[in-house]
N, C-alpha and C positions, 0 to 999 in steps of 0.2 A: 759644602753646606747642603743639608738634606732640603728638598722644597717642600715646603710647607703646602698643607692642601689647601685648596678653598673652603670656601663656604659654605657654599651650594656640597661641594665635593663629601663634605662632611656629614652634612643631610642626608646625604642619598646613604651613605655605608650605615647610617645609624636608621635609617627606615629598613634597609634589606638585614642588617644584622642585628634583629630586636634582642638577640643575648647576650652581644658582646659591646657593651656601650660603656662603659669604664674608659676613663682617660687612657688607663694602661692599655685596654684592647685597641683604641684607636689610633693610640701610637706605633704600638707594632703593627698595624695594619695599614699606617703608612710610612712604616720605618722610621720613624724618628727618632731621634735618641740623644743623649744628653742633654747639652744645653737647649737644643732646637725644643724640649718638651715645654720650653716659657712659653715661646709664642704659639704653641698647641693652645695652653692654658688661655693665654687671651682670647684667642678664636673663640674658644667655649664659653669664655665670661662674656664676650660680646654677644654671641647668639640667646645666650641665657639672658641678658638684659634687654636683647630685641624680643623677646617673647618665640622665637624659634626654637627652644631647646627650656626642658624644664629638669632640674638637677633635684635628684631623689638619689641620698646616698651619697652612692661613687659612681655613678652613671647617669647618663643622659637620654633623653627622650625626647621624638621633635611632638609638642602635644597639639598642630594640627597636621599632622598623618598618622594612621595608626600602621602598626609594625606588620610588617609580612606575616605572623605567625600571631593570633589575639586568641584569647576567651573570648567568647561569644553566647549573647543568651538567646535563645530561637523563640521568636514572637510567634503567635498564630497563624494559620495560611493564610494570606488574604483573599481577594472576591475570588483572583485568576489561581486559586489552589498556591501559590510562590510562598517559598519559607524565605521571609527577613529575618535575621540579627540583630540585635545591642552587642554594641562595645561594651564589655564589664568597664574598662577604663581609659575615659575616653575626660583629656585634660585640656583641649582646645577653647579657643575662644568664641570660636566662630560656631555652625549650626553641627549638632551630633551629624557625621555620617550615614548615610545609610548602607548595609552591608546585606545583599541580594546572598542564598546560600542556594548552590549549584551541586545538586546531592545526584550521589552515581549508583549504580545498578547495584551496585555490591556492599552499600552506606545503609544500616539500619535507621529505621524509622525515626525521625524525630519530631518532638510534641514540642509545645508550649511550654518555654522554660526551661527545658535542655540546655547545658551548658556545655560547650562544645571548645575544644582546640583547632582552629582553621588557619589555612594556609590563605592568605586575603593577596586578590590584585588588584590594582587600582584599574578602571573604567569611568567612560565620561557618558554614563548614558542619562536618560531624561530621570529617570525615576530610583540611579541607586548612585553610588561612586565607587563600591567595591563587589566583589562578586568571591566568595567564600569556599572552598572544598574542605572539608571534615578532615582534621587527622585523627582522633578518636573523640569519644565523648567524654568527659571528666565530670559531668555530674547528671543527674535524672531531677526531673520535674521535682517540687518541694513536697512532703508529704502535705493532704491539703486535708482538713476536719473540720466537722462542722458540730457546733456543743453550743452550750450554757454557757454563757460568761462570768463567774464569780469576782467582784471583785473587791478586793483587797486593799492595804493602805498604800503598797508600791505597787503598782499595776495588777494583776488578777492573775485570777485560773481559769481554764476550761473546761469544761465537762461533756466529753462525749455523747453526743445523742446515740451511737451507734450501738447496740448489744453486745457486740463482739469485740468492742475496745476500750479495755477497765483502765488505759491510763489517762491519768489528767495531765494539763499543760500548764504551762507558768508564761504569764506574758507579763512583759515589760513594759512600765507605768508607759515610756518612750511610743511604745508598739501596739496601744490599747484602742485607739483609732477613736475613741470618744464613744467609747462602747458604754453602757448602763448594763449595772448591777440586774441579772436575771433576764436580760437582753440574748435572745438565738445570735450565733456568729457564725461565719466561717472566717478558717486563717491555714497558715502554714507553717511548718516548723522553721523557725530560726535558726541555723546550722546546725554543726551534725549536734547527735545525744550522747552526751556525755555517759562515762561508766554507771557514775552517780546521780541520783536527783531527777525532778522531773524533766520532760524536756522540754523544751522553748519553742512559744511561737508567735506568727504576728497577726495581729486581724486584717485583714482584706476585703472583710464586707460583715454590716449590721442592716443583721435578715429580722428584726423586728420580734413581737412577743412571741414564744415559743410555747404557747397555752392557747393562745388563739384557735379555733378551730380548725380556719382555713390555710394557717401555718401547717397542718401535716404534710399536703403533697408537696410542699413549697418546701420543706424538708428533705422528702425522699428526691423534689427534684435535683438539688443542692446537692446531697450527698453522694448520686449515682455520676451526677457529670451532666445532665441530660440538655441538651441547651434550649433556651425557652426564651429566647428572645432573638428576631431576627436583623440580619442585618440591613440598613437602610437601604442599601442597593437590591436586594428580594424582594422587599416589599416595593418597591419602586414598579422591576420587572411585573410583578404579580397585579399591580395597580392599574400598568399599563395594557392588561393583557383586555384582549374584544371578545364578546362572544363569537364563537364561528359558524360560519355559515354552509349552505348546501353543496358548495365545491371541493368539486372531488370524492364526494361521497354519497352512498346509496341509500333516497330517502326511506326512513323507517319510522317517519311522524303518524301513520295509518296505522302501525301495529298499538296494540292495545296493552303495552308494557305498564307494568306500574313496580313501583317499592315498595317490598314490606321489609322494617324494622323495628326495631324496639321503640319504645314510646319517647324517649330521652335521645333518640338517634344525635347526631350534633351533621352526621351529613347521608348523605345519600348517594353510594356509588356506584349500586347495580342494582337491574330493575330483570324483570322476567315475564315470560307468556307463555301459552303453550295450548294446543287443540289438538284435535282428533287425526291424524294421518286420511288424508283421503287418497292415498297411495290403496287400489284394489292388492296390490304384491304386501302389502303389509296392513291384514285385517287387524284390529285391536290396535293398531300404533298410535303413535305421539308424535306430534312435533313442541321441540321445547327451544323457545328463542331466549337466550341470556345477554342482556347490553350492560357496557361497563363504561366508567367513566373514559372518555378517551382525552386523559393527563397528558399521556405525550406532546399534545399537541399545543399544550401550553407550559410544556414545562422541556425545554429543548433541550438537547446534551450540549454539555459544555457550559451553559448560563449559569447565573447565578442562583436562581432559582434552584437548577440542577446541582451544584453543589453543593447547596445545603441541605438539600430534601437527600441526598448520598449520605452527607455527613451525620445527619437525625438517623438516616435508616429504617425509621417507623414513627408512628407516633404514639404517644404515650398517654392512657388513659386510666384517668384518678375519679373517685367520688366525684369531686366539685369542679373537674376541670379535665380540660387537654392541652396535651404538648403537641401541637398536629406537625405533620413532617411537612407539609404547604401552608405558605398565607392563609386566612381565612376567605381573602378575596377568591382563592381557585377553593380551598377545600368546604365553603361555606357555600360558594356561589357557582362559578362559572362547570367548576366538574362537580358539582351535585348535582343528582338529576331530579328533578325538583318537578310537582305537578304543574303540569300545562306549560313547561317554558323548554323552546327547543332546544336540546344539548347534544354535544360532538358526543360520538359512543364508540365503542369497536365492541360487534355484536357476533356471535354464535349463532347458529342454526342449526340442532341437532335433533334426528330425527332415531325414533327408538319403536322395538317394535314390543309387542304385548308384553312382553317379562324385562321390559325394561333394559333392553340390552341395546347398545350406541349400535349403529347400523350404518350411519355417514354422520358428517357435518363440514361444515364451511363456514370460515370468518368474512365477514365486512367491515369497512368504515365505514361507519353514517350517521345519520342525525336524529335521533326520537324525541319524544316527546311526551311524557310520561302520562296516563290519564288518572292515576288517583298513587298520596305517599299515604299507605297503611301501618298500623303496628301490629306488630304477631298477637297479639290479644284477639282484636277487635275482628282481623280475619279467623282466626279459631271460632271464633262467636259466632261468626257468621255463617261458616261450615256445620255446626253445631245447633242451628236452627234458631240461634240469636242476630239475626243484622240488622245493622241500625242506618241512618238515614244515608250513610256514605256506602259502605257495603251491601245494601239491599239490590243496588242496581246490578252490582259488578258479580253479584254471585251466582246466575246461571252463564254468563258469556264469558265469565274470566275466572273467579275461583274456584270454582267445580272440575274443569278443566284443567286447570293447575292440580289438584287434587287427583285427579284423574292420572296424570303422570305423574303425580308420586306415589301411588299406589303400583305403579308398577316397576319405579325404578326400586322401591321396596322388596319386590322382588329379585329383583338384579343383586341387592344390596345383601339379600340374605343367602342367594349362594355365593356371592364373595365373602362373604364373612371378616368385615374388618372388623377392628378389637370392639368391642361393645359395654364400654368403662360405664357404671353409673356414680355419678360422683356430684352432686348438688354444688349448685353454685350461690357463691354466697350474693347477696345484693344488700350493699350499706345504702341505705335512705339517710339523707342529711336536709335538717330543715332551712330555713333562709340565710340563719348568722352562720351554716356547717356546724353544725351540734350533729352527733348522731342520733335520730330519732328513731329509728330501728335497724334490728337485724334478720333478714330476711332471708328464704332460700328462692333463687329464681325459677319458676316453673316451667318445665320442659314440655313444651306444646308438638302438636305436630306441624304446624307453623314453622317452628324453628328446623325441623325436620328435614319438611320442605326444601325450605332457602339453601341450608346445610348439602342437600343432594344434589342440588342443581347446580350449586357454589362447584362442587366438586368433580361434576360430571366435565362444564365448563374450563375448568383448571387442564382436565385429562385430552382434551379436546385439543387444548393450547399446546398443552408437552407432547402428545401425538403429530398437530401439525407439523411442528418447528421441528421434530426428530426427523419426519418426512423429507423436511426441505432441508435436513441438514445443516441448520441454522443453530449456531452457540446459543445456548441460552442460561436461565439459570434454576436447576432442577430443587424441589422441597424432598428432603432426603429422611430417609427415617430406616437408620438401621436396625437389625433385630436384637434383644437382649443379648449383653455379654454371658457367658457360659455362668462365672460368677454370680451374676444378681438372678440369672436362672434357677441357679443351687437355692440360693438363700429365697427365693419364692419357693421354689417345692417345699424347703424344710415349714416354711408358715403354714404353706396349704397345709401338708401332714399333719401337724401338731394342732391343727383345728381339724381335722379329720377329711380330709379332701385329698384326691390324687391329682398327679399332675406326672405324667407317664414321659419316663426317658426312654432313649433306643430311637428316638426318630426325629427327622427334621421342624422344629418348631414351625408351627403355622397359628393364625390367630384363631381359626377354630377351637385351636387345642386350648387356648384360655378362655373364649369365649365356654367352652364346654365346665371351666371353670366357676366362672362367674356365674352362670345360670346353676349350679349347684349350691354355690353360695346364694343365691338372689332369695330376699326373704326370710331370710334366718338373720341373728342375732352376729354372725362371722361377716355377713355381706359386706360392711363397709370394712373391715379388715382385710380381706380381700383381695375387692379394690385399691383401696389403696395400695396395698403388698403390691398388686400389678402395676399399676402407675409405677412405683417405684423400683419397677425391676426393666421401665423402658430407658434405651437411649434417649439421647435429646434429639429432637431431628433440626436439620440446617440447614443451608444454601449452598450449593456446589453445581459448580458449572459442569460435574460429571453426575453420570445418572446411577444412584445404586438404588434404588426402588424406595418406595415407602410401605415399611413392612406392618404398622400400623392401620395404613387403610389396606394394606392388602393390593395397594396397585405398583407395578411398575414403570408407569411411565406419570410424572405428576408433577405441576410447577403451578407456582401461583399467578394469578392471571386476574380474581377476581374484586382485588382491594389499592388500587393505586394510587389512592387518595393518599393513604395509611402503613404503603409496604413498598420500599422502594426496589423491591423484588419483583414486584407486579409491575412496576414501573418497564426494567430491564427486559421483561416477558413482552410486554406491548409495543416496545421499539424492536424487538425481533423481530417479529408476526408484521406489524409496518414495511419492515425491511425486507422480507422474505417475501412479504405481497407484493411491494413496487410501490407502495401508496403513500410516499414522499419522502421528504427530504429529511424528514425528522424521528428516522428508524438508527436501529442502533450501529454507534461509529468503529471506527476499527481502533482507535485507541482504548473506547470501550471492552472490546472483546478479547484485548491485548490484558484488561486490568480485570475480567471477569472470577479471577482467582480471590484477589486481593478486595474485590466487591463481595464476593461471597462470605469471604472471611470478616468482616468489616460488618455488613449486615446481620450476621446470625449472631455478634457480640454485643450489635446495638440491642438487637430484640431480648435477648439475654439481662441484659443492663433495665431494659423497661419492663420484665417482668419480674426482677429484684426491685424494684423500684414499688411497681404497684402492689407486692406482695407485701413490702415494708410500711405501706398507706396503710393497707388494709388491717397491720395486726395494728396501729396506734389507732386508727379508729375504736377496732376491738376493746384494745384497752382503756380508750375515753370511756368507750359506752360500760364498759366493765368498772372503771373507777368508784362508780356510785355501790356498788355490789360488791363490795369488798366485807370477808365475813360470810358471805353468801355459800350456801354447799350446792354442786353441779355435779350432776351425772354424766362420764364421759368413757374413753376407751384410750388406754397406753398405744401412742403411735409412733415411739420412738423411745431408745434405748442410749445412753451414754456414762460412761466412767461418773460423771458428775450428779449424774439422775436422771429421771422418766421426764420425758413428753407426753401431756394428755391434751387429745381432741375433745372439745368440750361438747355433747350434744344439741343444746341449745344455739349455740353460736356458732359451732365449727371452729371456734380458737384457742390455739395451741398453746398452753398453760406448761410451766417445769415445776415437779416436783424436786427440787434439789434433795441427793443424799443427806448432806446434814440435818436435813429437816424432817429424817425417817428414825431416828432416835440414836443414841450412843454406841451400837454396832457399827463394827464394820461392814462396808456391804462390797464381794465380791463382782467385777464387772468380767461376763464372759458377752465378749464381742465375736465369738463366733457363733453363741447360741442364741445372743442377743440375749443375754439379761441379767440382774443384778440380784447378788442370793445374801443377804444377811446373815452374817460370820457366826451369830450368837442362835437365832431365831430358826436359822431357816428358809425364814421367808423369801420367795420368790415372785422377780416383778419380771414378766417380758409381754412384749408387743401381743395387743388383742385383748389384752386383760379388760374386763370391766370395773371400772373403777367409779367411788364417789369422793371428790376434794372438795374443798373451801377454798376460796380464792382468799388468801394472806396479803393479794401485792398486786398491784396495778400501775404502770407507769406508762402514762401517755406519750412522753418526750420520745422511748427509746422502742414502745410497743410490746414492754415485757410485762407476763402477766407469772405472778408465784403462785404454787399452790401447793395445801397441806391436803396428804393423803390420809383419806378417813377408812375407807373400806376395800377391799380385792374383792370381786366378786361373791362382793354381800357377805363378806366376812371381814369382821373388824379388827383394825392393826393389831398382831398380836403383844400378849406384856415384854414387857423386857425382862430379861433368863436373869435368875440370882446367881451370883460369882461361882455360888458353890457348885452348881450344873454347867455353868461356860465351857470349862473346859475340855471336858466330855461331851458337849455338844456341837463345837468346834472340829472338836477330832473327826464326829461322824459326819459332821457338814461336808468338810477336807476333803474324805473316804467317798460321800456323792458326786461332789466335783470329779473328783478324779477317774472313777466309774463313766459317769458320763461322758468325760471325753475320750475315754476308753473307745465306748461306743460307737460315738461318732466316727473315730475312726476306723472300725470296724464296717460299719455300714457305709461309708465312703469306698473302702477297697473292696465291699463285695458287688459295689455298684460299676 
């Protein structure tokens, strides 16, 4: 007679063998055979009525352990960075397990809601019971959208807020979350999408009226990822954090620092000074002191604080609001450097002689003390022969002075020659309820000039030291135009009448020599922008390839740490490279400086799609009412589907859609950039002066339409009678194809 197994015995094969649990498998897996398979049977129906085994099918499962081999859904990291798990299926009585996930060097990245195949062992530690390795990943986070809720007489639809995503969603009455008719939502799709029909999703959150005002960045923040709320243990840390005091550091409450920012500043993170060199070896020199918030010192590596302000990577600023990368308690308070109240700093001392050239400097840790927070207005005024009760005092001992070396780093700055873009900034003014009450352009002061060079000089200072001392850090990288978007500038310079000479190594003077031929003409802002758009993007790399924008090679940011958690990395370097404590950068830090790098230049990336997408639905609130209206503007963009115009008045980017240019076809050459009307002729490309009527405004998505009235003051032409088409077609064809003749002709002789 075969022996029967136990009990226990039977548990254990059906936990380690989660795919073979069929009566059939566990008979042959312990030889039993014939009649001995009765009292298999009973064994199983006893376990089954003990609550130890739950029969699905033709197989058995013990439902409180889960099976060496599970689906798993990967939760968020928690405070200590740790990736936990959900059981997908988890049939116990007792408390869900918890499933600790233990990811290896060579295991790609997992998010929130990854669903994963893991090998699970069981562990008896305080805070998990199992501990997880990845066999592969079997699914990716849910797609997640954020729309309009329509609804319906069986659950609803959704209407994407997004420009770029013309499908709608079908939710199920089940899945609607008690959502209201024209309610903003976000949700995610409900399994996969079918061949046919819309596709399916669930609501996970009602974000409120979607017309509201102050609903737009509350939008972009939603839709970007951006996190905007922090977790309870940060603000904990951040609550508990003290002012600090004069230990350890070199008092700089005597220097006559102050801040100048914008009048709306929200914080305060570097302050500056600066006077006459009384060095006799350096007649006409400067000394220029810059203090910056010293964060580090509240914001430690490794804490929770510290992971979050990693995982932000910046903060994000909107119209009506900020996403700050710190509590308000540090970014409001303790590192703002705020007048009259003493604050931890890490300062610069650099000393320049007549033309503005750096000649030394040395950092400290110390404590200052701000004596006045200015806005760039009110000191321009004051330079300007206008001060007012607060600037009247400070402006022979402290802004003259400052002015004084900026005029000479002026110098410095014009034989370096970095690129020299003019390009207006827009400033949306919004009144109490976030209504747009105008649209402005910001004016560019020498104020802002100032701060800008010092900012900079500071930065060059930091990335000098630290290469000095050898010290990993994290460099701001700005490669030069690729060979490509070089081409496609020179052909726009040409075709406006401007050179832009090949045979030699690009430098920024060569564009700047650009732009000042452009400056002041009706081409200027085409231009510009053509250059803007012919740079890389620059980013964060713990290697140094120059920043070929400013024109320097050695450069890292240094002076925003409130706001950049790049500056953050920079100031526990310089900490660590000085000696001046315990709260300089770690060696698992410097181990991850790659994966920081990479991580922060996505965040920033992510926050300026973000505040770029505020900016066009403001546009189009304020534009809503002026629908109808005709605007003078300039084609700044070219696509198969139709032109892009920059509107003069606003700066906002309007589409002419093809359909809406009459019953021809319109030819798209994407190498010449532009679109030539099959019947007409007519041709549209970048630069053109143009007048439209705004047809279409939509605040929700920020898209504005518009109908083309004139090409440079020439009015759209009639549409060609049948009997000419064809014949005007022919010769169209015949220009086409000449042309690109050409081009290639002029390509090989280059």
């Amino acid at each position: 007679m075969t022996r029967i197994p136990t009990k226990e015995e039977i548990l254990d094969w059906i936990s380690a063998n989660p795919t073979l649990t069929s009566k059939r498998d566990i008979a042959k897996a312990f030889g039993i055979k014939g009649s001995d398979r009765i009292d298999l049977k009973r064994l199983l129906k006893e376990l089954e009525a003990e609550g130890h085994l739950e029969k699905r099918k033709r197989s058995y499962s013990d439902p409180d352990r889960l099976p060496p081999v599970s689906v798993l859904q990967v939760k968020a990291p928690d405070d200590n960075g740790d990736l936990f798990a959900k059981p997908m299926e988890w049939h116990g009585e007792g408390v869900e397990p918890v499933v600790l996930v233990i990811p290896r060097a060579s295991d790609p990245a997992l998010g929130a809601g990854d669903r994963i195949l893991a090998r699970l062992t069981v562990v008896h530690e305080e805070d998990h019971n199992y501990e997880a390795r990845l066999i592969r990943r079997i699914g990716a986070n849910p797609k997640r959208i954020l729309g309009v809720f329509r609804k319906r007489s069986e659950g609803g639809r959704i209407v994407p807020i997004d420009k770029s995503a013309g499908t709608e969603w079908t939710v199920d009455e089940a899945a609607v979350l008690g959502a209201k008719d024209g309610e903003l939502v976000e949700a995610e799709q409900a399994g996969p999408k079918g061949r046919m029909g819309l596709p399916k999703a669930r609501i996970v959150e009602r974000l409120g009226d979607p017309s509201a005002p102050k609903a737009v960045s509350l939008i972009a923040i939603h839709q970007h990822g951006i996190p905007d709320d922090f977790p309870d243990k940060v603000i904990a840390e951040a609550d508990a954090a003290k002012p600090m005091g004069l230990s350890g550091r070199e008092d700089l409450r005597d220097l006559p620092l102050l801040t100048i920012d914008p009048s709306d500043a929200r914080d305060h993170d570097d302050a500056c000074y600066a006077h006459a060199d009384d060095d006799p070896k350096n007649p006409g020199g400067h000394i220029v002191w810059v203090a910056i918030a010293d964060v580090a010192a509240y914001v430690r590596p490794g804490s929770a604080l510290d992971r979050e302000a990693r995982k932000r990577g910046n903060s994000s600023y909107f119209p009506d609001r900020v996403v700050p990368m710190l509590p308000d308690r540090l970014s409001g308070d303790l590192c703002s450097l705020h007048e009259g109240v003493p604050r931890a700093c890490l300062a610069v001392r650099m000393q320049l002689d007549a033309d503005g050239n750096k000649l030394s400097h040395r950092f400290v840790r110390g404590l200052m003390r701000s004596v006045a927070s200015l806005h760039y207005a009110e000191v321009q005024d004051a330079i300007d022969g206008n001060p007012n009760d607060r600037t009247g005092p400070l402006l022979d001992p402290i802004l003259k002075p400052l002015y004084a070396a900026y005029g000479a780093l002026k110098k410095a700055r014009e034989e370096r020659q970095p690129l020299d873009l003019d390009l207006p900034e827009r400033k949306i003014v919004l009144d109490d309820d976030g209504t747009v009450q105008s649209v402005n352009f910001r004016d560019r002061l020498d104020a802002h000039r100032l701060i800008e060079e010092f900012m900079v000089l500071a930065n060059v200072a930091a990335a000098e030291t630290l290469r000095a001392k050898k010290s990993p850090l994290l460099f701001r990288v700005h490669e030069e135009p690729s060979p490509e978007k070089l081409e496609s500038l020179r052909e726009t310079a040409q075709a406006a009448g401007y050179n832009l000479a090949k045979g030699q190594v690009l430098q920024t003077r060569h564009l700047n020599t650009l732009l000042r031929a452009a400056a002041g003409t009706d081409d200027a802002e085409l231009i510009n922008l053509s250059t803007l758009r012919s740079m890389a993007q620059a980013y964060y790399s713990p290697e140094n390839f120059g920043h070929f924008g400013l024109a320097l090679r050695n450069y890292a940011h240094f002076t925003s740490p409130i706001r950049r958690y790049a500056d953050l990395i920079v100031h526990r370097a310089l900490i660590k490279a000085h000696g001046w404590g315990d709260d300089g950068l770690q060696v698992d830090e410097i181990d991850r400086l790659e994966d920081t790098a990479t991580h922060i230049s996505d965040t920033e990336r992510r926050s300026m799609m973000a505040e770029r997408d505020t900016t066009d639905r403001y546009l189009a609130a304020y534009l809503s009412e002026r629908v109808g209206n005709e605007f003078s503007g300039r084609i700044s963009g070219m696509a198969r589907f139709g032109a892009f115009v920059k509107m003069d008045e606003t700066g906002a980017d309007g589409l002419v859609p093809v359909r809406s240019l009459g019953r021809e076809f319109f030819h798209f050459d994407r190498e010449a950039g532009t679109l030539m009307g099959s019947d007409t002729g007519m041709i549209l490309s970048i630069g053109q002066r143009v007048t439209v009527r705004l047809a279409q405004a939509t605040p929700v998505t920020g898209g504005l339409e518009l109908e083309l009235l004139s090409v440079e003051d020439k009015a759209m032409p009639k549409p060609v009678s049948p009997a000419g088409r064809t014949q005007r077609r022919k010769a169209i064809k015949g220009k086409r194809k000449r042309d690109k003749i050409k081009r290639k002709v002029e390509r090989k002789r280059r």
